[in-house]
C-alpha positions as CSV (number, residue, x, y, z in Angstrom):
1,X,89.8,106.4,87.9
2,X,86.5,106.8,89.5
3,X,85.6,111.1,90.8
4,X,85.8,109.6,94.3
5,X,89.3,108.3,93.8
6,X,90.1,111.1,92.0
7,X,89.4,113.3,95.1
8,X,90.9,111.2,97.1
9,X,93.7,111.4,95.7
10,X,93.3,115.3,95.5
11,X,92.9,115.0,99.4
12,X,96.1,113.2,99.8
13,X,98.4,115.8,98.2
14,X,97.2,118.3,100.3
15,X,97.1,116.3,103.6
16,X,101.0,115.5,102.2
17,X,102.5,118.5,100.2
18,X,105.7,117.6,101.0
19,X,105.8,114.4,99.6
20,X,106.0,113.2,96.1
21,X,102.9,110.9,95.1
22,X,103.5,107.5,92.9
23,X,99.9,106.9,91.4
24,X,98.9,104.1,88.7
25,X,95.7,104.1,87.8
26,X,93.8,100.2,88.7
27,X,91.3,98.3,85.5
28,X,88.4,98.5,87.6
29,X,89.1,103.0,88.3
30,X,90.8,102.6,91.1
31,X,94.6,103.6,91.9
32,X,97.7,102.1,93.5
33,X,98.8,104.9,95.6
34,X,103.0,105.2,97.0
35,X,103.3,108.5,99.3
36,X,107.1,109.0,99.7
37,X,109.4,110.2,102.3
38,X,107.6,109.8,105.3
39,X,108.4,109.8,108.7
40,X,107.6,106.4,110.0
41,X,109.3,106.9,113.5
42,X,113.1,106.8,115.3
43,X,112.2,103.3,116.4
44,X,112.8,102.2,113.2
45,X,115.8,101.7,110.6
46,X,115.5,104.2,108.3
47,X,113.1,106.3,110.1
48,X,111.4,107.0,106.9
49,X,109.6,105.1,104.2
50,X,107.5,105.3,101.9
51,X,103.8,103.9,102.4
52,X,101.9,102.0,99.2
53,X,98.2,101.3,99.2
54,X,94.7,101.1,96.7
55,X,91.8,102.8,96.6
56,X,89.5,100.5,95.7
57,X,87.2,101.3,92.4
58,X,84.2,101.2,95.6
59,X,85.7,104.4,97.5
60,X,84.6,105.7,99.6
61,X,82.1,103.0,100.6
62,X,85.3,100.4,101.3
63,X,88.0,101.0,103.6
64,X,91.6,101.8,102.2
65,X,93.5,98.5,103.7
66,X,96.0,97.2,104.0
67,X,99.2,99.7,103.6
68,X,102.7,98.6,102.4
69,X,105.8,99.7,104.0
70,X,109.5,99.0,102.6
71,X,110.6,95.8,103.3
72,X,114.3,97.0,104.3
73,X,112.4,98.9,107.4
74,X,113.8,97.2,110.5
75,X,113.0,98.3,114.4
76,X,116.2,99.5,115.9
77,X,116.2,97.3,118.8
78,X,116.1,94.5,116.4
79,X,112.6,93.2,118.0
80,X,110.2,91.4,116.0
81,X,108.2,93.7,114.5
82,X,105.2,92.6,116.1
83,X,101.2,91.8,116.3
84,X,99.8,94.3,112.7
85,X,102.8,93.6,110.5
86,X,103.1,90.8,108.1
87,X,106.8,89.9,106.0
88,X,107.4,89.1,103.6
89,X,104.3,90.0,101.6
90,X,104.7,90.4,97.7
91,X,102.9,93.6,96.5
92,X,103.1,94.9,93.3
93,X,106.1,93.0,92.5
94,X,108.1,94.1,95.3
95,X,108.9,92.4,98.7
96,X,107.4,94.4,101.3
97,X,106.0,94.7,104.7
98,X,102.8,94.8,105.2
99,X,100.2,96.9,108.0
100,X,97.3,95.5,108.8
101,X,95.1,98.3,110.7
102,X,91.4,97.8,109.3
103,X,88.7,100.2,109.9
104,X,85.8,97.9,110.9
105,X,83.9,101.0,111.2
106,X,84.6,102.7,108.1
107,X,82.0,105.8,107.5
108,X,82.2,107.0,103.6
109,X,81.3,110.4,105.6
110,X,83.8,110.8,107.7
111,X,86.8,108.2,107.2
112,X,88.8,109.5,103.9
113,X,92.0,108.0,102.6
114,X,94.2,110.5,103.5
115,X,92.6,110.8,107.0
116,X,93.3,106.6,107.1
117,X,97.1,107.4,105.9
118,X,97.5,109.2,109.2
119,X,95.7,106.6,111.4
120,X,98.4,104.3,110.3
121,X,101.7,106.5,110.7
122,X,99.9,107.4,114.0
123,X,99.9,104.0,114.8
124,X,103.3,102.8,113.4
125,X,105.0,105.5,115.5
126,X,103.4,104.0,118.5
127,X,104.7,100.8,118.3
């Protein structure tokens, strides 16, 4: 893994400290990243999930997209889960659901991975 993801990943554990980390390292230095146990929302069945994604080798001059969610995560009103989600979506050999919230204005001095993690549960416990 490149420094970059390295601190990244740093950055993540201590946005998270609560939650246990799943990292792989990727050929090209970066990593496939699974935070677990977090709270996705009470709209949703469970209300927690765990949240997969990769920081590309070109962090932190690339945005960290898309996120992967667990594809048993249902809404509890049994709607569609709407405009941002894609299922099913293979990822890593696993079925999943996948969250499309790109950062078309990704600044490597600003925008962070762990900062984009919390964009997305932000998001996802809008909808």
């Amino acid at each position: 893994m490149t420094p970059e993801v390295q601190q990244a990943i740093a950055e993540i554990k201590q946005a998270f400290p609560e939650h246990p980390l799943d990292i792989e390292a990727e050929a090209q230095g970066g990593a496939y990243v699974i935070v677990n146990d977090l709270q996705i929302g009470e709209q949703y069945v469970p209300s927690t999930s765990w949240v997969g994604f990769v920081i590309s080798f070109q962090y932190p001059y690339t945005d960290v997209y898309p996120h992967y969610l667990d594809a048993g995560l249902r809404r509890i009103d049994g709607s569609v889960q709407g405009a941002g989600f894609q299922y099913p979506v293979n990822w890593r050999d696993r079925q999943v659901i996948q969250v499309s919230r790109r950062s078309n204005r990704w600044n490597p001095a600003i925008d962070t991975a762990a900062t984009k993690l919390n964009k997305v549960l932000s998001w996802l416990r809008s909808q």
